[in-house]
N, CA, C and O atoms as a DFTB+ gen file, in Angstrom:
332 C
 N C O
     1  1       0.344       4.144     -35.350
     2  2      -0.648       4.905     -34.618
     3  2      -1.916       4.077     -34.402
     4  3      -2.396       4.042     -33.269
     5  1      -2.551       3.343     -35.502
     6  2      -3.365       2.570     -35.281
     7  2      -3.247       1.513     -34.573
     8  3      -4.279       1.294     -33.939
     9  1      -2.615       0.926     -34.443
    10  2      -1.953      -0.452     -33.824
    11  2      -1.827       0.117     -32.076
    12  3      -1.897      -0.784     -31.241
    13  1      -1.652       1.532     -31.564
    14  2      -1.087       1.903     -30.730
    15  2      -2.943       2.399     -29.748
    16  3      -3.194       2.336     -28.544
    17  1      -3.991       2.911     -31.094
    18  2      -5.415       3.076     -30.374
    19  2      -6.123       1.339     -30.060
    20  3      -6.933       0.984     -29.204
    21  1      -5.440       0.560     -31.110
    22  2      -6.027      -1.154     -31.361
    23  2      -5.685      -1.479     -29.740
    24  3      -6.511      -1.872     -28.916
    25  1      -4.444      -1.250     -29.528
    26  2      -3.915      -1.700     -27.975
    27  2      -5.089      -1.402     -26.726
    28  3      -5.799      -1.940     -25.875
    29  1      -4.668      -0.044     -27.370
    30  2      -5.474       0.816     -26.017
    31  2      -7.117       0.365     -25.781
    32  3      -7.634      -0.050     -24.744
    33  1      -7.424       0.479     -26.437
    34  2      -9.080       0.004     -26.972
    35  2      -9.326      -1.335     -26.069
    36  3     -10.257      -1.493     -25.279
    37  1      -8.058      -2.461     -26.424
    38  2      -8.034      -3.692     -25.834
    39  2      -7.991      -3.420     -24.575
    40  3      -8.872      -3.773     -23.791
    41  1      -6.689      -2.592     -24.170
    42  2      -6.726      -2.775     -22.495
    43  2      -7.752      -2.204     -21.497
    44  3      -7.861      -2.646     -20.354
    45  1      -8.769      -0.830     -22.172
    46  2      -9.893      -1.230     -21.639
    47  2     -11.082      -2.077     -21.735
    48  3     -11.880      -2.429     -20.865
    49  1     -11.024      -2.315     -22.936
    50  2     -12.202      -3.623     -22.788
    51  2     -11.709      -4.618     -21.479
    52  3     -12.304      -4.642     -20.402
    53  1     -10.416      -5.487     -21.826
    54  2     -10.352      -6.439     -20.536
    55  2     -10.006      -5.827     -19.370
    56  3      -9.468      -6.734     -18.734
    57  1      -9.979      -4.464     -18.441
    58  2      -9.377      -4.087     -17.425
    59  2     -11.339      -3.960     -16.396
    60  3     -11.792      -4.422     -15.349
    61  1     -11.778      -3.228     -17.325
    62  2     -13.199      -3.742     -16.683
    63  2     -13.982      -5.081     -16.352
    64  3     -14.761      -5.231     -15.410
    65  1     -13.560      -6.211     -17.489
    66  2     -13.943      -6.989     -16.737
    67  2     -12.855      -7.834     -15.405
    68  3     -13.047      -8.814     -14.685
    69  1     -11.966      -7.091     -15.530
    70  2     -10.869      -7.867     -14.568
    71  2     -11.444      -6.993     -13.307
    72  3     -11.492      -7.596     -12.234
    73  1     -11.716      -6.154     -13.322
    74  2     -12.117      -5.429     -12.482
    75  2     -13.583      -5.625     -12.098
    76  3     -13.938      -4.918     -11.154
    77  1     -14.403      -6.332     -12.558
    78  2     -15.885      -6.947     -12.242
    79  2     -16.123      -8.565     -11.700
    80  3     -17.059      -9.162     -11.169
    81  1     -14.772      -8.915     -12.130
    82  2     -14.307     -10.146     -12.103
    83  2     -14.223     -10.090     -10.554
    84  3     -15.030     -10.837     -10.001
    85  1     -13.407      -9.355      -9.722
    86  2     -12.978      -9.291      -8.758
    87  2     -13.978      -8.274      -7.226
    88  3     -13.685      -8.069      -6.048
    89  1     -14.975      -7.956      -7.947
    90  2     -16.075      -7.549      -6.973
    91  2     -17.049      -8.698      -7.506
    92  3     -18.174      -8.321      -7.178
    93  1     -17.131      -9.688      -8.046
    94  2     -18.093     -10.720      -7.646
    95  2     -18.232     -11.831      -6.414
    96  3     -18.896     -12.786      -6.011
    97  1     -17.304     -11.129      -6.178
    98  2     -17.493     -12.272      -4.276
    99  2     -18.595     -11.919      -3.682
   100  3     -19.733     -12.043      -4.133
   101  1     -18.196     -11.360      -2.399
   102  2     -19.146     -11.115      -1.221
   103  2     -19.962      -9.877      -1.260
   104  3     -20.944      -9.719      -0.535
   105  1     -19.564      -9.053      -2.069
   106  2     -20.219      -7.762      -2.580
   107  2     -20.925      -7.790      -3.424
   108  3     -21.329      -6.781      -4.002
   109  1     -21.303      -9.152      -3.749
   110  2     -22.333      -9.267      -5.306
   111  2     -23.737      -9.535      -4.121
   112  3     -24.861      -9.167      -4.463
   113  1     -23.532     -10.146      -2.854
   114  2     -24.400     -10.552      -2.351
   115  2     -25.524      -9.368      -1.881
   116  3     -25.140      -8.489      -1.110
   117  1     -26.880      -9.373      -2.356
   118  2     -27.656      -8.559      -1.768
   119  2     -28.089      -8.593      -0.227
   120  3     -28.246      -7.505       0.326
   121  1     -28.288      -9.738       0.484
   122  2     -29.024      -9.982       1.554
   123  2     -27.697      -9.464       3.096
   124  3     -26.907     -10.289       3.554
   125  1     -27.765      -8.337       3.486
   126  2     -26.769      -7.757       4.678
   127  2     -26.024      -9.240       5.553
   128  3     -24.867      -9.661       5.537
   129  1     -26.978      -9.630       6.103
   130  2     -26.497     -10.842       6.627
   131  2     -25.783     -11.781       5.897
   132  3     -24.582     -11.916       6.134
   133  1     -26.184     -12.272       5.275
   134  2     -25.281     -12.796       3.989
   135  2     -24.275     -12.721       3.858
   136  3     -23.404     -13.548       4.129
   137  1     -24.119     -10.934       3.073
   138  2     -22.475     -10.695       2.761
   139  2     -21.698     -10.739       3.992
   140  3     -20.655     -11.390       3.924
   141  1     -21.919     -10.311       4.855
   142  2     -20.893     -10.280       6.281
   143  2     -20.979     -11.224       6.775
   144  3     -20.599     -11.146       7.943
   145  1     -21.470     -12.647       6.349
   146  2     -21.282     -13.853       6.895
   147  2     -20.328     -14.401       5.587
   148  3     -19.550     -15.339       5.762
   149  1     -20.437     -13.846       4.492
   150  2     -19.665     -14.361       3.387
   151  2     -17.864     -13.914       3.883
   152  3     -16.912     -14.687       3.993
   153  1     -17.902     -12.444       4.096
   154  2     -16.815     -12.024       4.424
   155  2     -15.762     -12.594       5.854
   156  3     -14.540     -12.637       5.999
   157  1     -16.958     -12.988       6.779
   158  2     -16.272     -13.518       7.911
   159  2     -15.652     -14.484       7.765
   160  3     -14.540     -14.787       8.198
   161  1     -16.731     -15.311       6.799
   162  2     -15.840     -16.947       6.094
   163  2     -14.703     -16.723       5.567
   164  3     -13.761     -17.514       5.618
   165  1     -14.686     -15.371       4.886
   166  2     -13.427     -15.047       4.180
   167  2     -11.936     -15.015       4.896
   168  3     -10.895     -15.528       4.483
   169  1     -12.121     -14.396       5.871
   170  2     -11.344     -13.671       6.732
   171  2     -10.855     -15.172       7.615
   172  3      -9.676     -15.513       7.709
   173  1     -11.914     -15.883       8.162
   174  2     -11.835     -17.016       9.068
   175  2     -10.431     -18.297       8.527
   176  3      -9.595     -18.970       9.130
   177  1     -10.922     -18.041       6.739
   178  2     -10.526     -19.332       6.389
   179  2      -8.666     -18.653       5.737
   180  3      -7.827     -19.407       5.243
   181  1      -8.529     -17.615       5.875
   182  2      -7.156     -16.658       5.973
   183  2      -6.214     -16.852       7.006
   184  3      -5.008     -17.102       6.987
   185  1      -7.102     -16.667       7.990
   186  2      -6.258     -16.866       9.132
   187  2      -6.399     -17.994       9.747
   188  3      -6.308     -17.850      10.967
   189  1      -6.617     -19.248       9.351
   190  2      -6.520     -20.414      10.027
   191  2      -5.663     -21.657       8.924
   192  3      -5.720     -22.886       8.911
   193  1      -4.933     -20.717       8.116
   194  2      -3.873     -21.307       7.761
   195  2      -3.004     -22.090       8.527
   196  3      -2.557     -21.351       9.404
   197  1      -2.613     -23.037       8.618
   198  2      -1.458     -24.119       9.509
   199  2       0.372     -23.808       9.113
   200  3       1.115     -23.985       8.148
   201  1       0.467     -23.293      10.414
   202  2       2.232     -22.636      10.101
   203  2       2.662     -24.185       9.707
   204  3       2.154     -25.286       9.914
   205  1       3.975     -23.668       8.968
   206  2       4.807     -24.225       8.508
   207  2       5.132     -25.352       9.495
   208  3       5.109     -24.870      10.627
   209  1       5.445     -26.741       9.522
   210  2       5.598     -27.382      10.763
   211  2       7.319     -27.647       9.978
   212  3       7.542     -27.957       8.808
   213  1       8.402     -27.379      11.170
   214  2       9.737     -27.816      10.972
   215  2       9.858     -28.651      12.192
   216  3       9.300     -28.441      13.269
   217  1      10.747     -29.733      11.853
   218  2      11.858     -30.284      12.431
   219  2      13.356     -29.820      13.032
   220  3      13.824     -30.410      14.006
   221  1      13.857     -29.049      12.574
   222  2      14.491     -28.739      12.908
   223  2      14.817     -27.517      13.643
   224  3      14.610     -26.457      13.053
   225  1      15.480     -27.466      15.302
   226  2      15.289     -26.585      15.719
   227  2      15.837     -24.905      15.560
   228  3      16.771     -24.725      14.780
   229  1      15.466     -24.128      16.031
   230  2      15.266     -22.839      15.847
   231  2      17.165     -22.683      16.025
   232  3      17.986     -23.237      16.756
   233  1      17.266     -21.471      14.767
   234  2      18.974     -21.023      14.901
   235  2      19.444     -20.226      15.744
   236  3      18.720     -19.236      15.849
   237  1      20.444     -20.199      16.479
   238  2      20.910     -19.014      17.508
   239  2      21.459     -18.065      16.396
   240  3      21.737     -18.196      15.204
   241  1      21.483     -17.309      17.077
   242  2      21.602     -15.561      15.951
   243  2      23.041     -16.277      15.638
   244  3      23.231     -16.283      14.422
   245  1      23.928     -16.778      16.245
   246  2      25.459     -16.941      16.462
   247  2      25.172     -17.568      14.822
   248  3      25.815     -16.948      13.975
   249  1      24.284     -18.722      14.266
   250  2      24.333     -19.680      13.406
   251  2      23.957     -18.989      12.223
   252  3      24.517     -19.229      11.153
   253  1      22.660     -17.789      12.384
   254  2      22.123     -16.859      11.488
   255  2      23.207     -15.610      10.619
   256  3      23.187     -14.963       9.572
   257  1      24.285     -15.832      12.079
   258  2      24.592     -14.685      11.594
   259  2      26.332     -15.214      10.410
   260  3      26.910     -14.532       9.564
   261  1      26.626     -16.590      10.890
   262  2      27.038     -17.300      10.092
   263  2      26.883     -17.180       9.125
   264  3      27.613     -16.563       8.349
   265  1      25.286     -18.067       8.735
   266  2      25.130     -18.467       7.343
   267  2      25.156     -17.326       6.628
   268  3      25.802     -17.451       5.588
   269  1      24.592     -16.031       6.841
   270  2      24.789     -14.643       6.389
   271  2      26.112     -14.428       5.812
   272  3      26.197     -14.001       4.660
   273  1      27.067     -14.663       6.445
   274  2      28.664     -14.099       6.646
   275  2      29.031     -15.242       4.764
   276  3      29.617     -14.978       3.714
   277  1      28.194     -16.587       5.359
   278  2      28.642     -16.993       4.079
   279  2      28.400     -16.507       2.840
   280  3      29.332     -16.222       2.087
   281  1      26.934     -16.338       2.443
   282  2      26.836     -16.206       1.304
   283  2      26.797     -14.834       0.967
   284  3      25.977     -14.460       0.129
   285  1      27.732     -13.864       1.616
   286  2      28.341     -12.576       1.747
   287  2      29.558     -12.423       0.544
   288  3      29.751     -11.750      -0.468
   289  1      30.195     -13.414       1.270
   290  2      31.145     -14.425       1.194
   291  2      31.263     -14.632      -0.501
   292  3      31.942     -14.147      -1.406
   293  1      30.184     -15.647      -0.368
   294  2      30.319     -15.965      -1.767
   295  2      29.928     -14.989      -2.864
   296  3      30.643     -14.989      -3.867
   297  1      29.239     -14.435      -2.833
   298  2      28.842     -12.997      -3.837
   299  2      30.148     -12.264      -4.327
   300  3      30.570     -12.046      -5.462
   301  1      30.768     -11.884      -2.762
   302  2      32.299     -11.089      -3.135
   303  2      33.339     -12.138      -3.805
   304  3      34.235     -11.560      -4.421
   305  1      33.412     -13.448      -3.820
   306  2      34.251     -14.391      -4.203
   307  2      33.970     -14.066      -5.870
   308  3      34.896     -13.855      -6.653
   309  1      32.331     -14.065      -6.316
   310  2      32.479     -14.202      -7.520
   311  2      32.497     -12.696      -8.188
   312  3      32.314     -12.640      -9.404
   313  1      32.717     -11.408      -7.421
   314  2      32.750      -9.930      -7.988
   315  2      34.174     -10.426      -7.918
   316  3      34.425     -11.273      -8.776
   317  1      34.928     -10.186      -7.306
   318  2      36.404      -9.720      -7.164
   319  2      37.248     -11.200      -7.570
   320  3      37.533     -12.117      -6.800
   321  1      37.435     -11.129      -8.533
   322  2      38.067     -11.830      -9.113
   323  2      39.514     -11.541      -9.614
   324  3      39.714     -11.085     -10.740
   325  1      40.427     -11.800      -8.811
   326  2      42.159     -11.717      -9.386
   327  2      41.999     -10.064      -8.610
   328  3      42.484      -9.006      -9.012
   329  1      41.265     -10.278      -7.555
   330  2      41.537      -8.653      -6.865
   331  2      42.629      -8.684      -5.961
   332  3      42.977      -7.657      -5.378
């Protein structure tokens, strides 16, 4: 029982600061302009991530729907065994 309030006790002590931890960004900022220039940076530097660059070209469904069929394939190979 004690061991079970010792827990509990713990998980709010650290859930508040995990939770203070995570409004110290752009919402800590007092000055209006500020935070919504903090947030835009936020947002800006999110979406200007660089896609994935491949080499190799794009699959026809015909090839997708292949590789699918295989490892279909193989799943049932290793359930049904001596079926």
């Amino acid at each position: 029982m004690t061991r079970t309030v010792i827990l509990l006790g713990l998980l709010c002590l650290f859930s508040g600061s995990i939770a203070y931890a995570q409004n110290t960004g752009c919402a800590a900022v007092s000055d209006e302009r500020e935070r919504l220039a903090c947030f835009d940076n936020k947002k800006t530097s999110k979406e200007t991530k660089p896609a994935a660059k491949t080499d190799a070209p794009p699959m026809t469904a015909l090839q997708l729907i292949e590789n699918e069929n295989k490892k279909v394939n193989a799943r049932i190979k290793n359930i049904c065994r001596g079926c």
